[in-house]
N, C-alpha and C positions, 0 to 999 in steps of 0.2 A: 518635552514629554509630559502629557497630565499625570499627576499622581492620581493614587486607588489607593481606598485601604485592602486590606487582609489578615485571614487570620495566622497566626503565629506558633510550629509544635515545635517542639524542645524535646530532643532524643538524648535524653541520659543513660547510655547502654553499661551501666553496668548494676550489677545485681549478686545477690548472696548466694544467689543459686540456680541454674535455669532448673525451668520449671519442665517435666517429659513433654511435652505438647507444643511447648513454646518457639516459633520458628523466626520471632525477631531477632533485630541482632543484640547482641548481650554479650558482657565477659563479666567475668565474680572476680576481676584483680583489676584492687582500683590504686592501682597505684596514680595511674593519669587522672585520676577525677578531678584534681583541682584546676590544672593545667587543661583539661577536656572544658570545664563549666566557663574560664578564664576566655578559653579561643572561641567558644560559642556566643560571648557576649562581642567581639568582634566580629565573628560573621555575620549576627545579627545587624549588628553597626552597617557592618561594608554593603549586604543585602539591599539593608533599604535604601538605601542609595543607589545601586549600581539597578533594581528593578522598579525602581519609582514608587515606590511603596510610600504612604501618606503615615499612616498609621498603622497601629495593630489593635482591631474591634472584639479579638478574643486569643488567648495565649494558653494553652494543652502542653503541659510538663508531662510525656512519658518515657517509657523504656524499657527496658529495665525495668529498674524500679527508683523512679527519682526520692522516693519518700526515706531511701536508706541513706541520701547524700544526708552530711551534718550539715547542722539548722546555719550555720556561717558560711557555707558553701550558697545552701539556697538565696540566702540573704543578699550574696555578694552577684547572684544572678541577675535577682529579680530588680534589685538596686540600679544597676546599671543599665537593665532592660526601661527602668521607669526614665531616666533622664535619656536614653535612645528614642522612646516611646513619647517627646515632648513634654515630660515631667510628669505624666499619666500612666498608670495603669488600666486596662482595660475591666469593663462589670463584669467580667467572666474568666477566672483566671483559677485553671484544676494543676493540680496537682495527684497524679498516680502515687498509688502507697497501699504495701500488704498490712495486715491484722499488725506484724511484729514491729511499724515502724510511728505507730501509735500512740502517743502519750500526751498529758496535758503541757508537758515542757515544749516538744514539737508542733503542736496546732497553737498553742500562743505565737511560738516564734513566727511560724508559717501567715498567721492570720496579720498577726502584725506587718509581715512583710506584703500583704494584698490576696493572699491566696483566701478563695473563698468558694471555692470547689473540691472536694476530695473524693478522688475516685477509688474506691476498696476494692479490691481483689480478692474475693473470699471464693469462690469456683462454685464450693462445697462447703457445708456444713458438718458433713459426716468422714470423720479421721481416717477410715479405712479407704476413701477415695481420694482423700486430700496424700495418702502416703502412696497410692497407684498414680497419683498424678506427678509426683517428685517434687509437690509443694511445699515449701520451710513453714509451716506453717499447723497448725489445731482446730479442735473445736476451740478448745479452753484458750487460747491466743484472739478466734474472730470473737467471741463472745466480749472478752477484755477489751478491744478495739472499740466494737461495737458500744459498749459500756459509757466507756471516754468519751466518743463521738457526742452520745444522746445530751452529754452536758453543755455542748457547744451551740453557742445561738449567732445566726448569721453567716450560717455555713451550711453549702446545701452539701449534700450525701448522696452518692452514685452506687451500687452495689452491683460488683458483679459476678457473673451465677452461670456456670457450664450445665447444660444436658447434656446426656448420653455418654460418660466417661464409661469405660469400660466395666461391665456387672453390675451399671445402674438400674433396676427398675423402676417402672410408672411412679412408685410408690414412691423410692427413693429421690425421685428427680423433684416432684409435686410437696413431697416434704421438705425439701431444702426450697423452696420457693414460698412454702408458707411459712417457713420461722424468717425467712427474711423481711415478708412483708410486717410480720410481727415488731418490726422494730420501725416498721414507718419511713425509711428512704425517701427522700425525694424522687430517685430515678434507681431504675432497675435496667439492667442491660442481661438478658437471658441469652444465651447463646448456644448453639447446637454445635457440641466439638466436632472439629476439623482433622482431621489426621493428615496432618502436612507433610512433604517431602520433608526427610534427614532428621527429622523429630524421634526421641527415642520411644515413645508411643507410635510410632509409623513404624519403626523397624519392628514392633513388638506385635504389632495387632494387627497390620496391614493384610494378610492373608487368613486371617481368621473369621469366622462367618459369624460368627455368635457374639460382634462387638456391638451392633443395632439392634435393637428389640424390632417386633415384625413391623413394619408399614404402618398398618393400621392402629397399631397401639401407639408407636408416636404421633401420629395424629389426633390421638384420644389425650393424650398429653398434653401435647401443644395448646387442644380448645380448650381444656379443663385449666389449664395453666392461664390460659388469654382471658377466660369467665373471672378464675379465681384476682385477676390484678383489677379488668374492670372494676368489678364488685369493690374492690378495694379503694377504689378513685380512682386508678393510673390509666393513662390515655397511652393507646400505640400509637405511638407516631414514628414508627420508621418499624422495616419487616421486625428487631429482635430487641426495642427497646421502647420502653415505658417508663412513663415519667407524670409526677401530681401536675395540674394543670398549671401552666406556665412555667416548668422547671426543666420544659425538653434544654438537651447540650446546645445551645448555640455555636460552641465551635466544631459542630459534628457537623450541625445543620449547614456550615460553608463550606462540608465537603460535597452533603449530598444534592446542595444548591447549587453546587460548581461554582461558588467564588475562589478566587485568587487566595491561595494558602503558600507561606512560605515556611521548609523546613531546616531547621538548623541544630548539627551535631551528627557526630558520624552512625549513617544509617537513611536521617530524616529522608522523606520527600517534599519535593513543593511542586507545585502548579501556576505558575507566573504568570505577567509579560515580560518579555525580555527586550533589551536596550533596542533589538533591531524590529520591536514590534509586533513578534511573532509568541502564538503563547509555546508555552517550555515547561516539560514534564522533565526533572531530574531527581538523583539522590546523591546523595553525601557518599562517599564512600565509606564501605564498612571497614576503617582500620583507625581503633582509638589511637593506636602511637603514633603515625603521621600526622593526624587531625590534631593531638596533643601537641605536637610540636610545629604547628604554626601551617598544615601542608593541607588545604582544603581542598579537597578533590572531588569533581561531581564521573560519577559515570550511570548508567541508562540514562544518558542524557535523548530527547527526542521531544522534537515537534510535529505533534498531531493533526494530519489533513482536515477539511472540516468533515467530511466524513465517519471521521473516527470520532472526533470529538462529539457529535451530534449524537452517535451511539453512545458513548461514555454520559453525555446527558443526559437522556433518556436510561440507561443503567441507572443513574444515581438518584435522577428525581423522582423516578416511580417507584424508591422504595421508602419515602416518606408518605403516609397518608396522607398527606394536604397536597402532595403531588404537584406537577409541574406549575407553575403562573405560566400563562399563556404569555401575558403582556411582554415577561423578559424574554422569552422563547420568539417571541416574534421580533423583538427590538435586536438578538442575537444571531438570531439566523436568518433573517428576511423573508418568511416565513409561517403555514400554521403546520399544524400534523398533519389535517388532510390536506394535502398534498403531497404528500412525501409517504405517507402508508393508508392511502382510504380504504381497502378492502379490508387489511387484516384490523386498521380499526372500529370500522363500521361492524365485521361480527364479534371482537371484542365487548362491543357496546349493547348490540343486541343479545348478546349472551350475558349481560350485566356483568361481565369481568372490570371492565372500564365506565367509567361516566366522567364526561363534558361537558363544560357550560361555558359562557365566554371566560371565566376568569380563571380556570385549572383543567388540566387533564391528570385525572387520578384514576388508581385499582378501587376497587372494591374493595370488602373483606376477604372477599373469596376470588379476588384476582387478586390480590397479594398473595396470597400462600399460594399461587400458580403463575409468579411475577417470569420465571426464566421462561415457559411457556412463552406468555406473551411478547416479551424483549426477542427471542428469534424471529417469532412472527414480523414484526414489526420491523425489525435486521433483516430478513431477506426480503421486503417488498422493499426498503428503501436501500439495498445495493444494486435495483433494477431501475432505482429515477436516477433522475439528471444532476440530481445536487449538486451545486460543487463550492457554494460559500455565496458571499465573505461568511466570516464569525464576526462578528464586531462584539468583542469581549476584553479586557469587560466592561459592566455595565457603565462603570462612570468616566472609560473614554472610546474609543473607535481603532479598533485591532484590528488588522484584515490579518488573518492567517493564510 
């Protein structure tokens, strides 16, 4: 079996508090943490082996909230992830962490250990939305963070930043978006809340009418918010995040490229090949005490017809700006687009929502903010072709699904 690399997340699920909105998996008792961090560097172990895994070209520490494990926790991870890793760590290695877990004790240890990413969870700047959201967290805490941060060199800074909490307005959403660019971030991740199923914000708001502001005025948001980051340097390169030029996440970019991502820790998910050569969507299961005690269990386990997957790639690649490479699209599917949806792409194109050329199929401006539109369109011409594979995925060996 040839090996491939991929990239690497790390589900540290436990945290000080969940957060009202928060629908990952998480528990605030950490008794297992050692024992959790301990069996994750085995399955990391067992993984690349048992899925042919070469390397790991980027490593995403989240959860929870990995930044509240102690610094000899993280050490004894990343320690043993380097000699699994062929004595290397990879040039892009984050670390997730709120405002409170911040100090110059903690980014020495971390840096020293290879982290040189840190991703901040600040939502909000303003306290009366940070306490409607059930955040542990301040002004006077992100500010202090923030603080600390600005003295560190050779460490890039992720920020990230909810719209639309409940009783936000224009105002309020556009001013937490300006005091953040005020500190200069490398990468800004702006995101439109979700009211997820079982979330205590879903129980609280879900039938209430007055949690959106109207239509219209968030989209006077959105462009006023997308004006004020250009203006600022930062490039959109994916529908909700921005970044100074050459700072996008490369380990985001191998989700929304559809490389091969393996997950480890109870929760994660990965996207494989697996031993019999077929690719494989699973997850960990969500139960820290088994998983702490030695018992690694996958369930949604499931392999994707090429139909699905070709849908799932087109999902994920049109929500980068740089949008699809043709050349891997063709080398994966045997393959271009027109043939598989030429009507709904041809008025795509003609309507300037889409442009193509031999080397990308990508949105627009204005076909990104109307991406689900188009991905239907495109979903029901190609359940009416003949498609049916191979996938030869991935790229650096030949997979039939």
């Amino acid at each position: 079996m040839k090996l491939y690399d991929a990239a690497l997340y790390i589900h540290i699920p436990f945290c000080t508090s969940k957060c009202d909105y928060c629908d990952f998996y998480s528990i605030t008792d950490y008794a297992y943490s050692k024992d959790t961090v301990l069996e994750i560097t085995k399955q990391v172990e067992n993984d690349k082996i048992t899925y042919g895994i070469d390397r790991f070209h980027s490593i995403y520490i989240g959860g929870g909230t990995p930044g509240s494990l102690s610094p000899e926790l993280i050490h004894t991870l990343l320690n043993r992830i380097k000699v699994i890793n062929r004595g290397v760590l990879p040039e892009e290695l984050t670390l997730e962490c709120n405002p409170v877990n911040i100090s110059h004790n903690n980014l020495k240890s971390w840096q020293n250990d290879g982290i040189n990413r840190i991703s901040l969870g600040i939502q909000t700047f303003q306290d009366s939305f940070l306490q409607l959201a059930g955040r542990n967290s301040s002004r006077k805490k992100i500010l202090r963070a923030l603080e600390v941060l600005s003295c560190k060199k050779a460490l890039s800074i992720s920020l990230d930043l909810i719209q639309g909490l409940p009783g936000m307005t224009a105002e309020d959403q556009l001013a937490d978006l300006k005091e953040a660019l005020s500190f200069h971030p490398d990468h800004i991740s702006w995101y439109s809340l979700s009211l997820e199923k079982g979330t205590v914000l879903e129980d609280q708001w879900a039938n209430r009418h007055s949690l959106n502001l109207p239509e219209r005025t968030e989209e006077q948001v959105w462009a006023e918010g997308c004006q004020l980051l250009e203006r600022a340097g930062y490039i959109r390169y994916e529908v909700s995040n921005f970044s100074l030029p050459t700072m996008s996440c490369n380990h985001n970019r191998a989700y929304w490229e559809m490389r091969p991502y393996l997950g480890c820790g109870p929760g994660a998910v990965s996207m494989i090949r697996n031993p019999e050569g077929r690719i494989e969507r699973h997850r960990v299961a969500q139960d820290v005490k088994s998983y702490a005690e030695g018992s690694v269990l996958l369930d949604n386990r499931e392999m994707p017809d090429p139909i699905d997957f070709l849908k799932d790639y087109l999902l994920m690649g049109l929500r980068v700006t740089s949008g699809i490479d043709l050349n891997s699209f063709r080398r994966i599917f045997s393959c271009v687009p027109e043939e598989l949806f030429p009507l709904a792409l041809a008025r795509f194109k003609r309507d300037k929502f889409i442009e193509t050329d031999k080397i990308s199929l990508k949105t627009t401006s204005a076909g990104l903010d109307m991406l689900n539109t188009i991905l239907i369109s495109f979903f029901d011409e190609l359940d009416t072709s003949d498609y049916a594979g191979p996938v030869n995925w991935p790229l650096s060996s030949a997979v039939c699904s």
